[in-house]
N, CA, C and O atoms as a MOPAC input file, in Angstrom:
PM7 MOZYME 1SCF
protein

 N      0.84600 1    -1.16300 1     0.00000 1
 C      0.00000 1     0.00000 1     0.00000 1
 C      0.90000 1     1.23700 1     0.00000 1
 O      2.00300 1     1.17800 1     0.54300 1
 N      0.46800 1     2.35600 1    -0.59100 1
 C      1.30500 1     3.54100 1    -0.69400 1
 C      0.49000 1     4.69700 1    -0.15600 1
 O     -0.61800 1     4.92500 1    -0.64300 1
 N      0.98300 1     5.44100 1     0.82800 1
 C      0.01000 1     6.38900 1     1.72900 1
 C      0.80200 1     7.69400 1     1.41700 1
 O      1.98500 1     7.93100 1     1.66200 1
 N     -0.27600 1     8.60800 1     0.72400 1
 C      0.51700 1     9.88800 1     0.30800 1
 C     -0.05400 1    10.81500 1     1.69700 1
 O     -1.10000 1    10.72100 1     2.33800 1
 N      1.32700 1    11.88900 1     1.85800 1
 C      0.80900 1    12.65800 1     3.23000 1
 C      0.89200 1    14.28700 1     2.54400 1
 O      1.56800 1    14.43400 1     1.52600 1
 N      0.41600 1    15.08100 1     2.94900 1
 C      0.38100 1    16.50300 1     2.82100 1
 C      1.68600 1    17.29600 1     4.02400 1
 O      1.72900 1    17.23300 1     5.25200 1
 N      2.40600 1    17.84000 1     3.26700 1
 C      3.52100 1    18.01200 1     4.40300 1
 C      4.23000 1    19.71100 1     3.94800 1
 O      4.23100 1    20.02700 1     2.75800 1
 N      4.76000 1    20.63100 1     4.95200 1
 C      4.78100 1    21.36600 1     5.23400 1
 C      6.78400 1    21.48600 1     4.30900 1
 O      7.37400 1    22.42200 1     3.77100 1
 N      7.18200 1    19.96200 1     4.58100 1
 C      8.68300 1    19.91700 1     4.61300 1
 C      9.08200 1    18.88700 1     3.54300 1
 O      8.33900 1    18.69200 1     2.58200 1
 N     10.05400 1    18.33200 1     3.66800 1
 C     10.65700 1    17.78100 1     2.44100 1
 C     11.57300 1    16.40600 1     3.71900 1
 O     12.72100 1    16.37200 1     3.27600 1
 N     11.53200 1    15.77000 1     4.50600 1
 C     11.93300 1    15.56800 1     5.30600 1
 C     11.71900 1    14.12200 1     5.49800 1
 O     12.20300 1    13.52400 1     6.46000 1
 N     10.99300 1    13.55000 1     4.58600 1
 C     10.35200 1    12.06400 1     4.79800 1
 C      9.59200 1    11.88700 1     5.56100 1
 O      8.61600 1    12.63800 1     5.56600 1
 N      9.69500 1    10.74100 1     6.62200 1
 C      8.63400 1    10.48200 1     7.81400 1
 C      8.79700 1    11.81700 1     8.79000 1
 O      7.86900 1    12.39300 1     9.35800 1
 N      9.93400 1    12.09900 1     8.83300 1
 C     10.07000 1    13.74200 1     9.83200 1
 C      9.28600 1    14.78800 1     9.34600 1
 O      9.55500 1    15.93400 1     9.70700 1
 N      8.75500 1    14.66500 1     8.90900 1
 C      8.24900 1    16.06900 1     8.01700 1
 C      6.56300 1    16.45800 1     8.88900 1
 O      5.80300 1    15.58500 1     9.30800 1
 N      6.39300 1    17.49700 1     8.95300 1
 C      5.16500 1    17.68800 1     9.48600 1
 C      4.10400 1    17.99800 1     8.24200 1
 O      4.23400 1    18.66600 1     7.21600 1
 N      3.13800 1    17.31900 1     8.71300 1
 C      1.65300 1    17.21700 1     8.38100 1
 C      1.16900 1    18.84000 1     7.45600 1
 O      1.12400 1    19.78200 1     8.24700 1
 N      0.96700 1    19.07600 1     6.57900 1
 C      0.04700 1    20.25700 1     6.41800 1
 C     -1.28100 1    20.64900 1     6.46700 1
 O     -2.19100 1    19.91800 1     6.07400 1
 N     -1.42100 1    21.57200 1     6.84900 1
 C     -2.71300 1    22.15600 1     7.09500 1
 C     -4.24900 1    21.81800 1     5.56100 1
 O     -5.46400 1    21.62300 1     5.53000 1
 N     -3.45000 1    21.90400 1     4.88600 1
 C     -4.08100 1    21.79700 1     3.53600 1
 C     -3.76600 1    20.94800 1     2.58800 1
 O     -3.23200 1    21.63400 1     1.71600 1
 N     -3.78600 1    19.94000 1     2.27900 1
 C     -3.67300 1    19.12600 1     0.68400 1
 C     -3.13000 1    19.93800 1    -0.51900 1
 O     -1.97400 1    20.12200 1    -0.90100 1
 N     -4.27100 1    20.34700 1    -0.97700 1
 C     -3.36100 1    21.25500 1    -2.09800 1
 C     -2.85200 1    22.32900 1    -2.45900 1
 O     -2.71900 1    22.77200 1    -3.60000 1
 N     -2.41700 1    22.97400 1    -0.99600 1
 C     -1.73500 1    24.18000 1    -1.05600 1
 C     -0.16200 1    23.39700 1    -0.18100 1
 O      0.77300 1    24.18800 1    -0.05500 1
 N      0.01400 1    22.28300 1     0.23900 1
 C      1.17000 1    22.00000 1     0.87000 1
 C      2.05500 1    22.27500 1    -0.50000 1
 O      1.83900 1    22.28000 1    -1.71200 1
 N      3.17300 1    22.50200 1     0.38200 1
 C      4.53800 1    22.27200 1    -0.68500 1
 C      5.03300 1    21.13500 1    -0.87600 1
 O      6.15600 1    21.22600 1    -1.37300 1
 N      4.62200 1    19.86300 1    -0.66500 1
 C      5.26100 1    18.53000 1    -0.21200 1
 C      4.43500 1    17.59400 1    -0.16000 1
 O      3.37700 1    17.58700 1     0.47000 1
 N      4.90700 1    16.71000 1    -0.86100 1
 C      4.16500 1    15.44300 1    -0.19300 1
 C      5.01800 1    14.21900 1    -0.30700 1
 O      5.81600 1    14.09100 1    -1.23500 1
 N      4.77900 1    12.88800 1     1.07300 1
 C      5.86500 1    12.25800 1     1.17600 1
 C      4.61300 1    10.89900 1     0.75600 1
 O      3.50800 1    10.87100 1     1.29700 1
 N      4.91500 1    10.20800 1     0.06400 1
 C      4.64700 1     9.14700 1    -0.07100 1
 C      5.24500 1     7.91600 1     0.58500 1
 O      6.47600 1     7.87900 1     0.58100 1
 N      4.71800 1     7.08200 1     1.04900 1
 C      5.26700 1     5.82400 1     2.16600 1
 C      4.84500 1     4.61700 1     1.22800 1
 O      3.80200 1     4.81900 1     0.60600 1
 N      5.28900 1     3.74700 1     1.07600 1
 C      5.20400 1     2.34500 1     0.81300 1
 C      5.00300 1     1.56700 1     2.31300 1
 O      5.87600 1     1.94300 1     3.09500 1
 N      4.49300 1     1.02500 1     2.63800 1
 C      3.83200 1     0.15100 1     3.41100 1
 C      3.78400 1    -1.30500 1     3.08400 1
 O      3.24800 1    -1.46900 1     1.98800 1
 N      4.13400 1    -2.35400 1     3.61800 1
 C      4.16300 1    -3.89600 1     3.04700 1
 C      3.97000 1    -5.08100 1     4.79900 1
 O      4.83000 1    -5.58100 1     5.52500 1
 N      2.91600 1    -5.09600 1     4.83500 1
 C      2.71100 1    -5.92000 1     6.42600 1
 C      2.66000 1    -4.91200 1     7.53100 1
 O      2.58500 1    -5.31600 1     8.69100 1
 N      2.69000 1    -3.77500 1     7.29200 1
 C      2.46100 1    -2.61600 1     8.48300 1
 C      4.43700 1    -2.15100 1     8.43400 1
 O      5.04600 1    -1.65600 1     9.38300 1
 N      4.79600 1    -2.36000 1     7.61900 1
 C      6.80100 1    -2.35500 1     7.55600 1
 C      6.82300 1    -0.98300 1     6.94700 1
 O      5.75300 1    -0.87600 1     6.34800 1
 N      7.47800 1     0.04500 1     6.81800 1
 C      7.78500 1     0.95400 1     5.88500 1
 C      8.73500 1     0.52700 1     4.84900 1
 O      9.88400 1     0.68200 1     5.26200 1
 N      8.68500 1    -0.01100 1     3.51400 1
 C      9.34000 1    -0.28000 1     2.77700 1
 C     10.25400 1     0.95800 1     1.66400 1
 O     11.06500 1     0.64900 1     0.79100 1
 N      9.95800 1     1.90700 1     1.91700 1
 C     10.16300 1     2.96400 1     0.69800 1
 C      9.62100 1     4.55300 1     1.04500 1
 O      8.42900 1     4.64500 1     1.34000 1
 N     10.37000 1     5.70300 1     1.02600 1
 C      9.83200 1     6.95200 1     1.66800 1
 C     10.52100 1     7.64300 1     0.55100 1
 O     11.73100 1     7.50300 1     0.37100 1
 N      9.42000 1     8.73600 1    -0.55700 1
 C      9.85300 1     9.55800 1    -1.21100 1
 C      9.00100 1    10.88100 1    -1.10300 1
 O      7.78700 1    11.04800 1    -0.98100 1
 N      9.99200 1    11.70800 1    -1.18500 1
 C      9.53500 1    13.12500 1    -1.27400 1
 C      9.18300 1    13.76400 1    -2.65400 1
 O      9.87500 1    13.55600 1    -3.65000 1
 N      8.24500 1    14.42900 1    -2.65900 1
 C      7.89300 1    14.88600 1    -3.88300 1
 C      7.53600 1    16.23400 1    -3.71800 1
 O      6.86300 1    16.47300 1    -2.71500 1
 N      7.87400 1    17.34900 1    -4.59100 1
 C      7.38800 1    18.81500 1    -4.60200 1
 C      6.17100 1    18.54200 1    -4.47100 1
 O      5.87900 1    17.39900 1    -4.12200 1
 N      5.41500 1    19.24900 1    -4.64800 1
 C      3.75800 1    19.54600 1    -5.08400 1
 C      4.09800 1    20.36600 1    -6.48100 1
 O      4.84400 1    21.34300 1    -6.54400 1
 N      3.24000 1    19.63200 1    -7.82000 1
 C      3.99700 1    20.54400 1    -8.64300 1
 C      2.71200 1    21.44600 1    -9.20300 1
 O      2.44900 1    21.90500 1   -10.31400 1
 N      2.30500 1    21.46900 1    -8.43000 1
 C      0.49200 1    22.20200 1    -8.30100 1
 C      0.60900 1    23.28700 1    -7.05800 1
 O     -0.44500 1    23.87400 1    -6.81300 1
 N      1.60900 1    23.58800 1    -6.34200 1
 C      2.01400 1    24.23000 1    -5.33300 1
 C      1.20000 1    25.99700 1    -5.52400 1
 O      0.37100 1    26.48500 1    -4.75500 1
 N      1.69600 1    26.53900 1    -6.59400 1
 C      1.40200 1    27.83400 1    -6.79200 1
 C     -0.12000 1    28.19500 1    -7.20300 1
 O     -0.73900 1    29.07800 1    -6.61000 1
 N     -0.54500 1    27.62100 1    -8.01500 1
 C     -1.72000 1    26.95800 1    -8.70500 1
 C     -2.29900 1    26.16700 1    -9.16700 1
 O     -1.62100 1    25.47300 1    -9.92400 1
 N     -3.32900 1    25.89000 1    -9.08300 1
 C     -4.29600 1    24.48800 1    -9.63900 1
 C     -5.81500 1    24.39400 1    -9.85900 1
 O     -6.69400 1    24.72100 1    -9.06300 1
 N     -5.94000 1    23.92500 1   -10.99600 1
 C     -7.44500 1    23.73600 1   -11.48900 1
 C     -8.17400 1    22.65100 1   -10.43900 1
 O     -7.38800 1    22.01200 1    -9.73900 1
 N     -9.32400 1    22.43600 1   -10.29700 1
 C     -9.60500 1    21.42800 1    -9.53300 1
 C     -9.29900 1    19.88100 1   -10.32600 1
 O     -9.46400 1    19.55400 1   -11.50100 1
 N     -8.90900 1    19.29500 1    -9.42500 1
 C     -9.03200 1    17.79300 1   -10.11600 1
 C     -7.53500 1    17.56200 1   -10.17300 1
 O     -7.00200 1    16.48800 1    -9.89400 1
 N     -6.90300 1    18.65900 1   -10.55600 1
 C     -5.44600 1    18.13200 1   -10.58900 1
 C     -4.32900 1    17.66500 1    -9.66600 1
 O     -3.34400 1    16.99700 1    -9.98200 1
 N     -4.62900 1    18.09100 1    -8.58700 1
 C     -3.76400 1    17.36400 1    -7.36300 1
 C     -4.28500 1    15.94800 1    -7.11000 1
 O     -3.65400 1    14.98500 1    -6.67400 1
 N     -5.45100 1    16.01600 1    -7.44200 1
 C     -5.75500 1    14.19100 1    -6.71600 1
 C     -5.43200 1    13.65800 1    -7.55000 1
 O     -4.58700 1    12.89700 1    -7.07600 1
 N     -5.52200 1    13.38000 1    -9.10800 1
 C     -5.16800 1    13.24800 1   -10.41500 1
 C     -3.25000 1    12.89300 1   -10.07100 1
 O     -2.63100 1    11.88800 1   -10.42100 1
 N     -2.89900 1    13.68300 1    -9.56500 1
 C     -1.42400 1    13.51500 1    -9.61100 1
 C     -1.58100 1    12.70400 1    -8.32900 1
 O     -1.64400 1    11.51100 1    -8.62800 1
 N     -1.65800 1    12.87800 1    -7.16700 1
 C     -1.31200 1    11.43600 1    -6.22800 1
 C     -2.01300 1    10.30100 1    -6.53700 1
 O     -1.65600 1     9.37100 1    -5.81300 1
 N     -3.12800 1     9.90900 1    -7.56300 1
 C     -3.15100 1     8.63900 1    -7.86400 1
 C     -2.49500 1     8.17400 1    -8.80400 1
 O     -2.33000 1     6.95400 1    -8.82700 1
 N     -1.84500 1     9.12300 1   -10.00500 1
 C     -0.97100 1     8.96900 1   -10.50400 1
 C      0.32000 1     8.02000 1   -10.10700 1
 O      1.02100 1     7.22300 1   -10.73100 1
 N      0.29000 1     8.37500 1    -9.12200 1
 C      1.62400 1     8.32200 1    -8.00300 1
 C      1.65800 1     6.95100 1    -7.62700 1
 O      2.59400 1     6.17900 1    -7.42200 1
 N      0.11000 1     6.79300 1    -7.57100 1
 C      0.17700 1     4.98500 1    -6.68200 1
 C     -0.48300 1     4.90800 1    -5.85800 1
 O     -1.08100 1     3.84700 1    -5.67400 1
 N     -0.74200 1     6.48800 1    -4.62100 1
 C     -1.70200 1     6.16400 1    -3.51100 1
 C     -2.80300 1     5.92300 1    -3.40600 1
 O     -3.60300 1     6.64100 1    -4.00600 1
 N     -3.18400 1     5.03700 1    -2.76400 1
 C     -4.53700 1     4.30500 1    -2.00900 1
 C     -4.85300 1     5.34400 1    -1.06900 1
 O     -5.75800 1     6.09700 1    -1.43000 1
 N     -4.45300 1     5.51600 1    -0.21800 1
 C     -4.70700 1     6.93700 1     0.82400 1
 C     -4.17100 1     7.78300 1     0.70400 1
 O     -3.05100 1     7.62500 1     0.21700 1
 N     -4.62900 1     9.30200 1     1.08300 1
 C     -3.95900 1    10.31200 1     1.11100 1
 C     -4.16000 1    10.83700 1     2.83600 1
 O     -5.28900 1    10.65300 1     3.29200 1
 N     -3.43300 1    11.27600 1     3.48900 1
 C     -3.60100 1    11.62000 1     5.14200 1
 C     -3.13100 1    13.07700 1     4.70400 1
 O     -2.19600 1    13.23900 1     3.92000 1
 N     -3.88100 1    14.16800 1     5.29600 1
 C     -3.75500 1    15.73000 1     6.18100 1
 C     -5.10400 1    16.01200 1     6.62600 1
 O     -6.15800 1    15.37800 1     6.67900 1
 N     -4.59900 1    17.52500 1     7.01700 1
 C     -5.06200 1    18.48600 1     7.73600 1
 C     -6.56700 1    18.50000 1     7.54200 1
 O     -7.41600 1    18.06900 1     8.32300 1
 N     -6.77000 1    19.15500 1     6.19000 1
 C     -7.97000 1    19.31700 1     5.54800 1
 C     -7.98900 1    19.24500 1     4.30600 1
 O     -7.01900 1    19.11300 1     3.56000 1
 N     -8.97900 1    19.32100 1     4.06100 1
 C     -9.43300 1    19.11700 1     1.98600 1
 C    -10.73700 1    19.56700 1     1.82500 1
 O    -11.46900 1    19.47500 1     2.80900 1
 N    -11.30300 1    20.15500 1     0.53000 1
 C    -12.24700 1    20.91000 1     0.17100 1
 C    -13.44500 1    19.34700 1    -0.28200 1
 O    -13.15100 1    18.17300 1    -0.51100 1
 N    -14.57800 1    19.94500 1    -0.25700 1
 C    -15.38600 1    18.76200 1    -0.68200 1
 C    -15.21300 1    18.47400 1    -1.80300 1
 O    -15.06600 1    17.26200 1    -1.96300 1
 N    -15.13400 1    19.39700 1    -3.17600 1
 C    -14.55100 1    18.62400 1    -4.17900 1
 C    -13.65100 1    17.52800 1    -4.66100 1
 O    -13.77400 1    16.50700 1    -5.33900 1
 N    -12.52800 1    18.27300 1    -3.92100 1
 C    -11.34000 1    16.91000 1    -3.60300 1
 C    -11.87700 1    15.84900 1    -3.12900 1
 O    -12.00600 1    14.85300 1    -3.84100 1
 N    -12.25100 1    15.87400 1    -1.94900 1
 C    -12.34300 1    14.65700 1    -1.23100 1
 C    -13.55600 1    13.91500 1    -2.55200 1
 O    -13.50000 1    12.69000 1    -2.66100 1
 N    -14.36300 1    14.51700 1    -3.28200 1
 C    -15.29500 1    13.75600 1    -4.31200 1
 C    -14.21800 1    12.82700 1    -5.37600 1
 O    -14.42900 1    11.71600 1    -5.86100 1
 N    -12.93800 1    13.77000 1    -5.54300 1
 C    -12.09700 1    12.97600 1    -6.87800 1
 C    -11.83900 1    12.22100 1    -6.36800 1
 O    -12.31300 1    11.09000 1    -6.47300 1
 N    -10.80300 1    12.65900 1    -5.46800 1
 C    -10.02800 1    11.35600 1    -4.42000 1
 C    -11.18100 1     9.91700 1    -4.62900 1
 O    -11.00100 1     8.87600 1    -5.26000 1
 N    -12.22000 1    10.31800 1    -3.92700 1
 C    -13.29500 1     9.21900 1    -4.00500 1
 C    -13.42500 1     8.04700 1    -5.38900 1
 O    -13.50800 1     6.81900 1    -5.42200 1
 N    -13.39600 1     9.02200 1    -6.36200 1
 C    -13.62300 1     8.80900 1    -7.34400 1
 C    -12.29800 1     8.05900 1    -8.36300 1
 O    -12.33500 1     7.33000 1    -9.35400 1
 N    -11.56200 1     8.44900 1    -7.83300 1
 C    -10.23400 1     7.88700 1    -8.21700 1
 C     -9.57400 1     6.31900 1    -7.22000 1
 O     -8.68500 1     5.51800 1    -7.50800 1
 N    -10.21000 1     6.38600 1    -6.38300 1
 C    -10.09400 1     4.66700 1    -5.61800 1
 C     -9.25400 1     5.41400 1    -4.36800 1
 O     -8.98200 1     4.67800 1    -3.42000 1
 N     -8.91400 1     6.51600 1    -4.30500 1
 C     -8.21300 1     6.98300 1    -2.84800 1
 C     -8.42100 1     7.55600 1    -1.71900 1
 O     -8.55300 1     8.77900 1    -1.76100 1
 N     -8.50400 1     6.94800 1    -0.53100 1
 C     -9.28900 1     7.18400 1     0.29400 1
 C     -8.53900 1     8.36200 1     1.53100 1
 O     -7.57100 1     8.32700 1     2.29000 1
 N     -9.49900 1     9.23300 1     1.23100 1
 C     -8.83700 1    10.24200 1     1.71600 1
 C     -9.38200 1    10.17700 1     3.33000 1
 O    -10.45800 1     9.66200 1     3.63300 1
 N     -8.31100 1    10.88300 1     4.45100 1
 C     -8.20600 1    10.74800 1     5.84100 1
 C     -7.32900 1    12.61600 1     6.28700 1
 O     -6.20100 1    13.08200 1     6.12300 1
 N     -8.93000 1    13.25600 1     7.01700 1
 C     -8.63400 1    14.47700 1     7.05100 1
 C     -8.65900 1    15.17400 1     8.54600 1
 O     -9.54700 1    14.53200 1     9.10600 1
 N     -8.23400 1    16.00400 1     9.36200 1
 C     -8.12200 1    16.14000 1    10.44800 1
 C     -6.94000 1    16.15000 1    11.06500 1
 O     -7.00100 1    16.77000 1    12.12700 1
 N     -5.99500 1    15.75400 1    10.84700 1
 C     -4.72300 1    15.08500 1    11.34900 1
 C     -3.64200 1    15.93700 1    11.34900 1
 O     -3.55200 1    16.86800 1    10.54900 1
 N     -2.71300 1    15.65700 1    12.28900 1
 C     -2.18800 1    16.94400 1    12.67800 1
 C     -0.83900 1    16.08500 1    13.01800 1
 O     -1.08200 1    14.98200 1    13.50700 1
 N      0.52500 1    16.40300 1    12.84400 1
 C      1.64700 1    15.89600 1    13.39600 1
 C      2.84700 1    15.14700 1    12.80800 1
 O      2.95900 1    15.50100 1    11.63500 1
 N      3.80900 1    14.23900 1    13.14900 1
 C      4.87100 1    14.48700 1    12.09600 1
 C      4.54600 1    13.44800 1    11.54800 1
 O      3.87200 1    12.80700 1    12.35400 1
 N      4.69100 1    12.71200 1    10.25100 1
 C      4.45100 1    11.38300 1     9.38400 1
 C      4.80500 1    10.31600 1     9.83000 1
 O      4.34900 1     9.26500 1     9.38000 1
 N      5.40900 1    10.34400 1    10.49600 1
 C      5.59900 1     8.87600 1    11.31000 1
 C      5.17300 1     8.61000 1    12.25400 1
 O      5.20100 1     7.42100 1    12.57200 1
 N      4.52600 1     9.67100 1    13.22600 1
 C      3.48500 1     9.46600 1    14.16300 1
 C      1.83700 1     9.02300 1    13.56300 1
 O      1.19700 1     8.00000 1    13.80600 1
 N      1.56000 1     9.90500 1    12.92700 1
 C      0.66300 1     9.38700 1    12.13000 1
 C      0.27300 1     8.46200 1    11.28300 1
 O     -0.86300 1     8.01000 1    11.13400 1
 N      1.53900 1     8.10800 1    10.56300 1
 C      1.92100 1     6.64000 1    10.16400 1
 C      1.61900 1     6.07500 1    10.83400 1
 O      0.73000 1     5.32700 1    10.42700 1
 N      2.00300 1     5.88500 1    12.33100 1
 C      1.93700 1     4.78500 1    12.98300 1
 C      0.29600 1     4.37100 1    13.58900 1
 O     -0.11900 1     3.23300 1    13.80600 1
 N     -0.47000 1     5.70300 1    13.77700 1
 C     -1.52100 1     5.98700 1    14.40600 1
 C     -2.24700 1     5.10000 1    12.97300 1
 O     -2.54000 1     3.90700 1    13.04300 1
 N     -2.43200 1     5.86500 1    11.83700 1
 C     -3.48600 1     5.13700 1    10.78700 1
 C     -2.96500 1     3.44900 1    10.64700 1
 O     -3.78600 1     2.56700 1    10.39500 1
 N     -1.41600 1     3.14300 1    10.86000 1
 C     -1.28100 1     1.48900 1    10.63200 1
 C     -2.24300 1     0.75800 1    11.74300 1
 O     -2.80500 1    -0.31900 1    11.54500 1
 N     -2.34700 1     1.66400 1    13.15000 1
 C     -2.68200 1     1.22500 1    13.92100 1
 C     -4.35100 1     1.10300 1    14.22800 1
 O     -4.88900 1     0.75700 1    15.27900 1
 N     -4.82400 1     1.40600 1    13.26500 1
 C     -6.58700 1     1.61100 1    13.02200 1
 C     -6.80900 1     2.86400 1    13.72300 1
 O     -7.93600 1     3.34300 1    13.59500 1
 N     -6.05100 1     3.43300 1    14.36700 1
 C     -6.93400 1     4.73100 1    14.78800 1
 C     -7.21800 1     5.49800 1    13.95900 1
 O     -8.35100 1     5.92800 1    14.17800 1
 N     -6.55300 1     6.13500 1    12.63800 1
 C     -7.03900 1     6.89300 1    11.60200 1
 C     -8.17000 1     6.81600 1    10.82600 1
 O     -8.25900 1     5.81400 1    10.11500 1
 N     -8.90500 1     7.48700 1    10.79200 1
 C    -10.06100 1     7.15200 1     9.52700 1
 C    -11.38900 1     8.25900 1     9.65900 1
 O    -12.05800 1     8.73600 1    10.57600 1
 N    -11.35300 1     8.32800 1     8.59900 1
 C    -12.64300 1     9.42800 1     8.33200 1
 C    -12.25900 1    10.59900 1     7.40300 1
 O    -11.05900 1    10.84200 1     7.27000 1
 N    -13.29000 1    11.44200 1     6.66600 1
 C    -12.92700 1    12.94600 1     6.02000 1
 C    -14.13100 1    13.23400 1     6.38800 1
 O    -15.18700 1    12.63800 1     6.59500 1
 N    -13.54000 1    14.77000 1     6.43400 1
 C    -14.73900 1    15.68900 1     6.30500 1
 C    -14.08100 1    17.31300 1     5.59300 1
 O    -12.87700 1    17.52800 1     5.44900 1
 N    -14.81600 1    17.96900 1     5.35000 1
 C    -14.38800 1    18.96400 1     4.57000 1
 C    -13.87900 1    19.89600 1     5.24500 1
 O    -14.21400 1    19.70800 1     6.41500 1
 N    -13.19300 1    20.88900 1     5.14700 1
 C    -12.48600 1    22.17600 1     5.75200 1
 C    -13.64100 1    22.93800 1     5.88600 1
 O    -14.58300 1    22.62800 1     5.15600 1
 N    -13.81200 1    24.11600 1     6.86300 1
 C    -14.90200 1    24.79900 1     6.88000 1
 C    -14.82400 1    26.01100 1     5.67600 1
 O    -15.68800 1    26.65000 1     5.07600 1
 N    -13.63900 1    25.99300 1     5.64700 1
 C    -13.15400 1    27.29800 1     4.65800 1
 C    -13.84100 1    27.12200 1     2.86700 1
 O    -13.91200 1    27.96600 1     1.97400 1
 N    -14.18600 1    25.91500 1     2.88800 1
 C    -14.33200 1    25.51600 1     1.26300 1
 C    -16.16500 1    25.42600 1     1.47900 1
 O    -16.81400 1    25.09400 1     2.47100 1
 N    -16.55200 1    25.81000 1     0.29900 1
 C    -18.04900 1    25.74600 1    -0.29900 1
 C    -17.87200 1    24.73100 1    -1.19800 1
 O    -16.72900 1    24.44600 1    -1.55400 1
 N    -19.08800 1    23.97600 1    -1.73900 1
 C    -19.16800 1    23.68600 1    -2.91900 1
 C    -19.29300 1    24.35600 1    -4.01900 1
 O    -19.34800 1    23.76600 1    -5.09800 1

C-alpha cells in the first residue's frame, strides 16, 4: 500500500503534516508492506502555486496512492479522491511517522471537509 501525506517539509517520515492538501509544498509518499515501511519519497507539489480542480488528486493517484492523510481538503477533492479509488483521511495533525503509525494502527479514519471551502 502507498500512503501519500500533505507536508509542510521535504523531510520524509520527519516532516510535518500540512494544514491543507493542495496548497502543501510537499508530499511524502510511504510504501507500506505488512504494516513495515518499505520505501519513503519526497515529492514537490507541482500544483504548489496553482491548480485547477481535479489536478492534485489526479497527480497522487498517478503516483500509486490508495490513501492520502492531512489536515484538511475541500469537498470537491475529497469527491475525486473518491472517485479515483483513494481514500482520503482528514483532520490530522503531526509528524508522518506518528501518524503513520496511528493510521497502521486503526486509529485513523474518516474525512470531512475544511470549513473554509463551499461547494
Amino acid at each position: 500500500m502507498k500512503i501519500a501525506f500533505a507536508t509542510e517539509e521535504s523531510k520524509g517520515i520527519e516532516s510535518t503534516l500540512a494544514y491543507h492538501f493542495g496548497r502543501c509544498p510537499y508530499y511524502v509518499f510511504v510504501d507500506v508492506e505488512n504494516n513495515e515501511v518499505k520505501n519513503v519519497e519526497n515529492k514537490e507539489n507541482p500544483f504548489y502555486n496553482s491548480h485547477e480542480s481535479g489536478v492534485v488528486p489526479q497527480f497522487i493517484a498517478k503516483e500509486g496512492a490508495t490513501v492520502i492523510i492531512t489536515g484538511g481538503m475541500g469537498p470537491r477533492a475529497i469527491d475525486w479522491f473518491k472517485n479515483l479509488g483513494v481514500q482520503p483521511v482528514t483532520g490530522v495533525s503531526g509528524k508522518v511517522k506518528d501518524v503513520l503509525n496511528e493510521y497502521l494502527a486503526g486509529k485513523l479514519s474518516g474525512v470531512a471537509p475544511c470549513d473554509e471551502h463551499e461547494r
